[in-house]
C-alpha positions in Angstrom: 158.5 11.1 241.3 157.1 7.4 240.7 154.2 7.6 238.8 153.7 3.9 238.3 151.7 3.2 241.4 149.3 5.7 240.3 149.5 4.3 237.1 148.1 0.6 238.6 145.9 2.0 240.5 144.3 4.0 237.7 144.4 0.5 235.9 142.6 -1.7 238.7 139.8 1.2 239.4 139.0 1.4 235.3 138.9 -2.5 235.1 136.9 -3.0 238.3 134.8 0.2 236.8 134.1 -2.0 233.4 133.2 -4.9 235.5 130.4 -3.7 237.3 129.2 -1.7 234.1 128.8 -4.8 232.5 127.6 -6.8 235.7 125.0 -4.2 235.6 124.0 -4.1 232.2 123.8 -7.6 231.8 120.9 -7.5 234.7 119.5 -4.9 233.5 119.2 -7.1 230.1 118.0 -10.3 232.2 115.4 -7.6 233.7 114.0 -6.3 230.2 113.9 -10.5 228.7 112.1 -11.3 231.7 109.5 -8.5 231.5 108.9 -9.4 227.5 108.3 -12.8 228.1 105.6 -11.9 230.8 104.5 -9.4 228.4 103.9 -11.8 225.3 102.3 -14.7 227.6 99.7 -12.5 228.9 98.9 -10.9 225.0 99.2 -14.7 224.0 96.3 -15.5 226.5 94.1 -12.3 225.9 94.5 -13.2 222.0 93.2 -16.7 222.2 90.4 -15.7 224.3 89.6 -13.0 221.8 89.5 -15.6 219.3 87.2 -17.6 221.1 84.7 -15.0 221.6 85.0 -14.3 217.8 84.3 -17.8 216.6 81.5 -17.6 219.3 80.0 -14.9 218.1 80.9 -15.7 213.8 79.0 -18.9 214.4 75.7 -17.1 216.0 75.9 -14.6 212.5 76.1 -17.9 210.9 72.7 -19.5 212.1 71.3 -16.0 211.6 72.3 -15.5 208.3 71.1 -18.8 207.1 67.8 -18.2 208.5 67.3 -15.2 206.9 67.8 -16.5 203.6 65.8 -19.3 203.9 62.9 -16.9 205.1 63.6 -15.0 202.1 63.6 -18.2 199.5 60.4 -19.7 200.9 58.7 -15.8 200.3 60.2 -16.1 196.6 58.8 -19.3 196.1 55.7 -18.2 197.6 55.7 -15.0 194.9 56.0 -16.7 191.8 53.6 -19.9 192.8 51.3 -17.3 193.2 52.3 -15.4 189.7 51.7 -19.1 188.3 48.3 -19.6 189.4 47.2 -16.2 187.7 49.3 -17.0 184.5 47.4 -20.5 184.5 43.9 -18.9 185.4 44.5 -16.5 182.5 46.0 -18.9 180.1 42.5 -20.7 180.4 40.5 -17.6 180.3 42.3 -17.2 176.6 41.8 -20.6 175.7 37.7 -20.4 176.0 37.8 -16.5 174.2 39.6 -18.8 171.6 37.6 -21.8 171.7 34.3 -19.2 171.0 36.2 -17.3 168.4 36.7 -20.5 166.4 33.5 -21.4 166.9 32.3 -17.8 165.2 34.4 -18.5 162.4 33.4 -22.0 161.5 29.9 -20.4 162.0 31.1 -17.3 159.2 32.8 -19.8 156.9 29.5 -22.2 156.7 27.3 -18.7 156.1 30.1 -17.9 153.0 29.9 -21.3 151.6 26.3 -21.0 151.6 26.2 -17.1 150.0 29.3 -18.7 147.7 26.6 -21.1 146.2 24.1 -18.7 145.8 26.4 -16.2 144.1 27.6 -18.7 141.8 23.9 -19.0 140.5 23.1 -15.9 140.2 26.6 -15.4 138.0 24.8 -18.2 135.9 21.9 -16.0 135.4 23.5 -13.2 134.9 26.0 -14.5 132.4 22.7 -15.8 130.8 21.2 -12.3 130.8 24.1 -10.8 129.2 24.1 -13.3 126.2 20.3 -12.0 126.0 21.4 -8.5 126.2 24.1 -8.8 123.2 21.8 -10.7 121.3 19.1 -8.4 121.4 21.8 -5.3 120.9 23.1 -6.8 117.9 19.4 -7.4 116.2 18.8 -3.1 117.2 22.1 -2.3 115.4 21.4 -4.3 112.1 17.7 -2.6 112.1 19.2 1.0 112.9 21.5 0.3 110.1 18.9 -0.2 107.7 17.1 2.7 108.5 20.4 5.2 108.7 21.6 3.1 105.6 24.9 3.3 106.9 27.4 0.4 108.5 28.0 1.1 112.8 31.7 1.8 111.9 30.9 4.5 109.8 28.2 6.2 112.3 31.1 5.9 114.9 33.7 7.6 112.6 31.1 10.7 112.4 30.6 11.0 116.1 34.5 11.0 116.8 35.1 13.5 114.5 32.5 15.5 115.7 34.0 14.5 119.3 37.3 15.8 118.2 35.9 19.4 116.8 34.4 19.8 119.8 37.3 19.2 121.6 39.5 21.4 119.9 37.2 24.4 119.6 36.7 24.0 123.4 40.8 23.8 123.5 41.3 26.8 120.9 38.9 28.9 124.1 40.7 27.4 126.7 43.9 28.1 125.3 43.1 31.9 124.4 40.8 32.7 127.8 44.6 31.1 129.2 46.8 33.2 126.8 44.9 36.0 127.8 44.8 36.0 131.6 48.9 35.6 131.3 49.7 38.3 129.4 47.0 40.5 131.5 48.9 39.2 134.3 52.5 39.5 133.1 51.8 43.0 131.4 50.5 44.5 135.1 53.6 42.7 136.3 56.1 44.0 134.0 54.1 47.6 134.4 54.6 47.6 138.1 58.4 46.4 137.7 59.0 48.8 135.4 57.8 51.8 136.8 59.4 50.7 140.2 62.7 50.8 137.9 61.9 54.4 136.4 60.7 56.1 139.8 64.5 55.0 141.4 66.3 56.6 138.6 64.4 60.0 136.9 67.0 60.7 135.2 67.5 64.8 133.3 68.2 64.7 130.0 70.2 67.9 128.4 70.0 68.2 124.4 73.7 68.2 123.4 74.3 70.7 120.2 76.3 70.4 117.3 77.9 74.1 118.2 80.2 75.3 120.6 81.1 79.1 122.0 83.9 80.2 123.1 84.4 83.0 124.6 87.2 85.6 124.3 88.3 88.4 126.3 87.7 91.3 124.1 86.9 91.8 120.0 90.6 92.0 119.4 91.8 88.3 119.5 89.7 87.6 116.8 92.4 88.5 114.4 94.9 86.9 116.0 92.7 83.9 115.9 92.4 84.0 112.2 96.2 85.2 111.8 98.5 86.6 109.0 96.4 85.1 106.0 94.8 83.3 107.7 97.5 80.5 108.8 96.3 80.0 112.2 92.6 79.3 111.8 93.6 76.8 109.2 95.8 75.4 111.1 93.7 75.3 114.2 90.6 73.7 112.1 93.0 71.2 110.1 94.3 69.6 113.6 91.0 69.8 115.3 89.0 68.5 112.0 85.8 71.4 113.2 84.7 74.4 111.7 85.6 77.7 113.2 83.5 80.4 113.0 84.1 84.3 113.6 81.3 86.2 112.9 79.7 89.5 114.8 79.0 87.7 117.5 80.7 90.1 120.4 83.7 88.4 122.2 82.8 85.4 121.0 83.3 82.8 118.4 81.8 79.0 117.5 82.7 75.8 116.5 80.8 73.5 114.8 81.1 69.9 114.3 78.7 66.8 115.0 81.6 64.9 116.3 81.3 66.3 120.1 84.9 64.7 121.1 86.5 66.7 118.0 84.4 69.7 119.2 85.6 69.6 123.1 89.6 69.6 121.8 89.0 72.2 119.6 87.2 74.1 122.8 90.1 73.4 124.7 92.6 74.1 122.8 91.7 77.3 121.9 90.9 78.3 125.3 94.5 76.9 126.3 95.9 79.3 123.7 93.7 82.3 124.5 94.9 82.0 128.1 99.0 81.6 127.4 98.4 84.8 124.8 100.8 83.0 122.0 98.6 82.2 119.1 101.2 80.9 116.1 100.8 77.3 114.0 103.9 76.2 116.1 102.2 77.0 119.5 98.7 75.9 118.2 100.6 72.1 117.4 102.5 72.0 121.1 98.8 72.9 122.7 96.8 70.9 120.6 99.2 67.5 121.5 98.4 68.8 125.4 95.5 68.8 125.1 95.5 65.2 123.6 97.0 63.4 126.3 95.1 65.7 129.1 91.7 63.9 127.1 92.9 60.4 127.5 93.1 61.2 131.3 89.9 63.2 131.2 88.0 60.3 129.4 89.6 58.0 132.3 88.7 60.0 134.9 84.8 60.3 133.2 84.8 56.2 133.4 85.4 56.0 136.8 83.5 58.6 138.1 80.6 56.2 136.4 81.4 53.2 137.4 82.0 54.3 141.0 78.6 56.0 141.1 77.2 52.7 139.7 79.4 50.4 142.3 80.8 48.4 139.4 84.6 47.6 140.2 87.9 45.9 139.1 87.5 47.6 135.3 90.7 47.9 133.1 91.7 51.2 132.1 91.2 50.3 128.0 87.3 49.8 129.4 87.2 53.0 131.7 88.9 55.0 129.0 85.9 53.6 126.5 83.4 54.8 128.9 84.7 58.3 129.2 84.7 58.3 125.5 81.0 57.5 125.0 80.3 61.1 127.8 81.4 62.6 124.0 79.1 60.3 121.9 75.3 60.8 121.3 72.6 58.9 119.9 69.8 60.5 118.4 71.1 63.4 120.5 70.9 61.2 123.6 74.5 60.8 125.8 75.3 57.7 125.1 77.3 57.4 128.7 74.5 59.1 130.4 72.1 56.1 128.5 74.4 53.5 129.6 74.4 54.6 133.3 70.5 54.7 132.8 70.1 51.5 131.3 72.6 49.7 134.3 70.4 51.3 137.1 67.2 50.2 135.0 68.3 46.8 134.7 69.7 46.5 138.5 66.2 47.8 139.3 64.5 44.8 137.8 66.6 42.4 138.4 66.7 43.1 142.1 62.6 42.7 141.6 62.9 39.7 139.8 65.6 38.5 142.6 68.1 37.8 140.2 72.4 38.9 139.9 71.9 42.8 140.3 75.4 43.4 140.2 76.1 41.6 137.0 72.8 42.9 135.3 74.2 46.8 136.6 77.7 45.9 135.2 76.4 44.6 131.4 74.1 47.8 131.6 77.1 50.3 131.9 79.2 48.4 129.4 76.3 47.3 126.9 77.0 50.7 124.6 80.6 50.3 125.0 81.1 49.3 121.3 80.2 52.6 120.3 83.3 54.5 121.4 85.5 52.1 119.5 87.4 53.2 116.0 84.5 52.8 113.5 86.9 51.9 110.7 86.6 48.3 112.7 84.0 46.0 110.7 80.6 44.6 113.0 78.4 46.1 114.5 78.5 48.1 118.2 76.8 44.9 120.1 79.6 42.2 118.4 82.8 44.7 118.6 81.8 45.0 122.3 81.2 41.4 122.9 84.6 40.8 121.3 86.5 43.7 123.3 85.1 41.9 126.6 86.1 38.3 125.8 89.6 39.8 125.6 89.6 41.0 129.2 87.6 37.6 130.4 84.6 39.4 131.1 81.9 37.0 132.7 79.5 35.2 130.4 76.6 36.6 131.5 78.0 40.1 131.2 79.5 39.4 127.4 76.1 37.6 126.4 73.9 40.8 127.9 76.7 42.7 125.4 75.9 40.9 122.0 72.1 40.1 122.7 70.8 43.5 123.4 69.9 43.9 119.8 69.0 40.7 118.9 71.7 39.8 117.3 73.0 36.1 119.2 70.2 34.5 121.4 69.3 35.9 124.8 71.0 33.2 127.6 70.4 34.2 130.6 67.6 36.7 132.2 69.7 39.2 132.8 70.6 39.5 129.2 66.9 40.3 128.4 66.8 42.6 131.6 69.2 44.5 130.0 67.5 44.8 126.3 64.5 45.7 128.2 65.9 48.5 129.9 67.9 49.9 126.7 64.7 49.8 124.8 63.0 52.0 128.2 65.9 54.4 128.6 65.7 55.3 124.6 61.7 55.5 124.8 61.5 57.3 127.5 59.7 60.9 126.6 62.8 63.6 126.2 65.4 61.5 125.5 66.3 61.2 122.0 64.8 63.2 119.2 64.6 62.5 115.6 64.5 64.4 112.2 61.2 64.8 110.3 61.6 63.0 107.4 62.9 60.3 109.2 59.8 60.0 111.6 57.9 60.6 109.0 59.6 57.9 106.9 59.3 55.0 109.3 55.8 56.2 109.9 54.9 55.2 106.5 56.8 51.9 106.3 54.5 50.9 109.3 51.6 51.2 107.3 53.2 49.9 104.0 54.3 46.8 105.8 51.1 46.3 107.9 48.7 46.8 104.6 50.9 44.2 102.7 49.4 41.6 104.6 46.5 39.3 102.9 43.3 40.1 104.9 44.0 44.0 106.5 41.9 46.4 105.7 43.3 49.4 106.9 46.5 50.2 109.3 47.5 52.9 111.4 50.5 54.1 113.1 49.8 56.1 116.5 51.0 57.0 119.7 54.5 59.0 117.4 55.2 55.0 116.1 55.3 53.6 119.0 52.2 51.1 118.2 50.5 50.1 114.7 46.7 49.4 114.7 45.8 47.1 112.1 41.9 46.4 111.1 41.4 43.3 109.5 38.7 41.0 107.2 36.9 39.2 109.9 35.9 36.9 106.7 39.4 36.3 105.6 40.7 36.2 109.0 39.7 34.3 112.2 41.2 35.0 115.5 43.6 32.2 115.4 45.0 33.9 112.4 44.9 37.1 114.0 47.5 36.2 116.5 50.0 34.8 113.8 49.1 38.1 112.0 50.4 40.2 114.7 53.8 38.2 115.1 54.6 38.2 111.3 54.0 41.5 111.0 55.9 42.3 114.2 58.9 39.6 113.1 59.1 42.2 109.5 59.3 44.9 111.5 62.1 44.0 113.4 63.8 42.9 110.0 63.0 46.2 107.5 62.6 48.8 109.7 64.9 50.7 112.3 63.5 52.4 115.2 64.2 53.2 118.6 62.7 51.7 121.9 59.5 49.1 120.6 56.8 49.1 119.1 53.4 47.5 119.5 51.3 45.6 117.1 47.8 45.5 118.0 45.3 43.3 115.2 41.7 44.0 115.5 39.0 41.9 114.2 35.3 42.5 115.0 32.3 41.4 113.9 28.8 43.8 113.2 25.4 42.8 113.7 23.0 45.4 111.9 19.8 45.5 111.3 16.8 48.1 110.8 13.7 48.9 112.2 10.8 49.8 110.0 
């Protein structure tokens, strides 16, 4: 089959297909030109009449605008011509109040001229007067010293020194009426501090003996106490360094020594070796070393149980060990620990009063004593072996000052220092808490007296109130009040040098004067 014709024929209809697909676009194209063109001659026309109307109405705006500012220029200009006139009106107003003032003070400086003249004469006169005046003075002083018969320089030497006696008799009276009121004032003061301080802490005292008792379980282990010849009491009383005695006392025996540490291990061992049966010199050794090191933890233990019911903190062991030490040390049968905790809460007392450090004046207060539980072969006394113990542990200043001051022996530095010598002196005073021998009250009694009747001018003395104050009666001829005072103080000042006492005591010089006279 010839497919060719088909072939031609499919050829000629695609060709004559293309040309009336263009022939048809392209009119289609002329169609769309001609349309645009129309289209952008009539927006041509619409814009320029739009612009027409536009510069129409700008240049209307224009001419309004203009107007308006020129409406609003002339009312300026009409504003401030008007501000002128009443600057200018009151300018001139000024001017005349100026022109009058001038006019016043022309009129005031021809009125001073005038008094100026007449001032200046009457200087003149007066001037004149005065030469009068000195002239007749010095004729009055050359006839009052013929009648005196003594020179005006000497007359005024006697009336300043009768000037000055006055003076300082009317100083000595205002000085002692002064002295007076401050020590009334600053002994109700210290009075109400001080008892504030003593109602906080009332503190029990319990007399510490020289004897302790031991009890035992029956009769029997007293021999075996005492031992084959007695080997095991020796040996018992040669470690311990106390006296053991086994008398007929029932299930009982004592041991006596002043030295209360020596007397508690001595206590303890034996009631160590009563309880474990074995009672041999071997034994009594291995119990008696025990109890050794079970005391340097008791004494431990004993510190800090004080310084945590005093809130003091951060102490080294050597210091609570000390302080456990001093539960075993008396003074004048006081507890020396028990003191100490009563001179810290005394001295936090009043310095919380006072509104100073409480917690360093409570810290110096537990540790003041401290010296005392030290190994008394060292030299110095209790204050400076203290004061030296703290420096080594870089104690505060305050605290180490408090320390070696309490006695008197450095100077006092800081308050707190003499807080703390003030509250020693109260806690040793204090009724109950120490007690003293006979002879040696008795002793220091006398040495008052001696001391006090030494004195040039006392007449008689007397100690009262246990020692605790020394009444002196004095000359009044051979001593005047001023003299009194400085009486008092030396006196006071020997004391403190010759005789040794606890707490204070107060020196009291009396000096009166007796106006008698009889009726007949």
């Amino acid at each position: 089959m010839n497919i060719l014709p088909y072939a031609i024929t499919a050829v000629v209809a695609l060709a004559v297909g293309c040309l009336a697909t263009y022939i048809f676009l392209n009119y289609i194209k002329r169609s769309i030109l001609h349309e645009a063109k129309q289209t952008a001659l009539e927006t041509s026309r619409k814009a320029e009449q739009d612009k027409q109307t536009i510069l129409k109405n700008a240049n209307i705006d224009g001419k309004e605008l203009v107007y308006k500012l020129k409406t609003k220029a002339e009312d300026e200009i009409k504003n401030k011509r008007r501000d002128l006139d009443k600057f200018e009106r009151k300018l001139l107003q000024k001017n005349q109040t100026l022109d009058r003032k001038m006019a016043s003070v022309e009129a005031r400086e021809t009125e001073i001229k005038r008094k100026d003249r007449e001032l200046s004469g009457r200087f003149k006169q007066v001037k004149q007067n005065e030469k009068e005046i000195e002239h007749l003075k010095q004729q009055k002083i050359v006839e009052l010293e013929k009648v005196s018969q003594m020179t005006s320089q000497q007359a005024k030497t006697i009336l300043m020194e009768n000037m000055i006696n006055e003076a300082k008799q009317d100083g000595e009276k205002s000085i002692k009426t002064i002295l007076q009121e401050a020590r009334h004032k600053a002994e109700v003061e210290a009075k109400k501090i001080i008892a504030l301080a003593i109602q906080k802490n009332a503190a029990d005292y319990v007399e510490k003996l020289s004897v302790s008792i031991v009890n035992l379980p029956n009769d029997e282990m007293k021999g075996r106490i005492i031992g084959r010849e007695g080997r095991n009491i020796r040996t018992l009383e040669k470690l311990t360094g106390v006296d053991i005695i086994i008398d007929d006392t029932p299930e009982a025996v004592i041991i006596s020594c002043h030295d209360n540490f020596r007397r508690e291990m001595a206590a303890q061992t034996l009631e160590r070796l009563l309880a474990d049966g074995r009672i041999h010199p071997a034994r009594i050794e291995e119990t008696f070393q025990k109890v050794e090191k079970y005391m340097d933890k008791h004494m431990v233990e004993l510190g800090e149980e004080a310084a945590y019911e005093l809130g003091v903190h951060n102490l080294p062991t050597e210091m609570l060990k000390l302080l456990g030490k001093l539960a075993y040390r008396t003074s004048y049968s006081q507890n020396v620990l028990d003191h100490s905790k009563e001179v810290a809460m005394f001295a936090a007392n009043m310095a919380a009063e006072l509104g100073v450090n409480v917690k360093l004046a409570k810290r110096a207060g537990l540790l003041h004593d401290i010296g005392k539980a030290m190994d008394q072969n060292l030299e110095g006394t209790h204050a400076r072996l203290a004061a030296d113990f703290l420096r080594k542990f870089k104690e505060d200043d305050l605290v180490i000052n408090a320390v070696e001051a309490h006695h008197d022996e450095v100077e006092h530095q800081y308050i707190e220092s003499v807080l703390i010598q003030a509250a020693d002196a109260l806690s040793a005073a204090r009724p109950g808490a120490r007690k003293e021998i006979l002879e040696i009250y008795l002793h220091r009694i006398s040495k008052l007296e001696e001391i006090a009747s030494s004195f040039k001018g006392v007449n008689n003395a007397y100690a009262i109130s246990a020692g605790r104050e020394l009444r002196i009666i004095v000359e009044k001829d051979q001593v005047d009040d001023q003299d009194s005072v400085l009486l008092a103080r030396d006196i006071a000042n020997r004391i403190e040098k010759e005789v040794e006492y606890p707490g204070q005591i107060k020196v009291t010089v009396i000096r009166e004067s007796r106006a008698i006279e009889y009726a007949t």
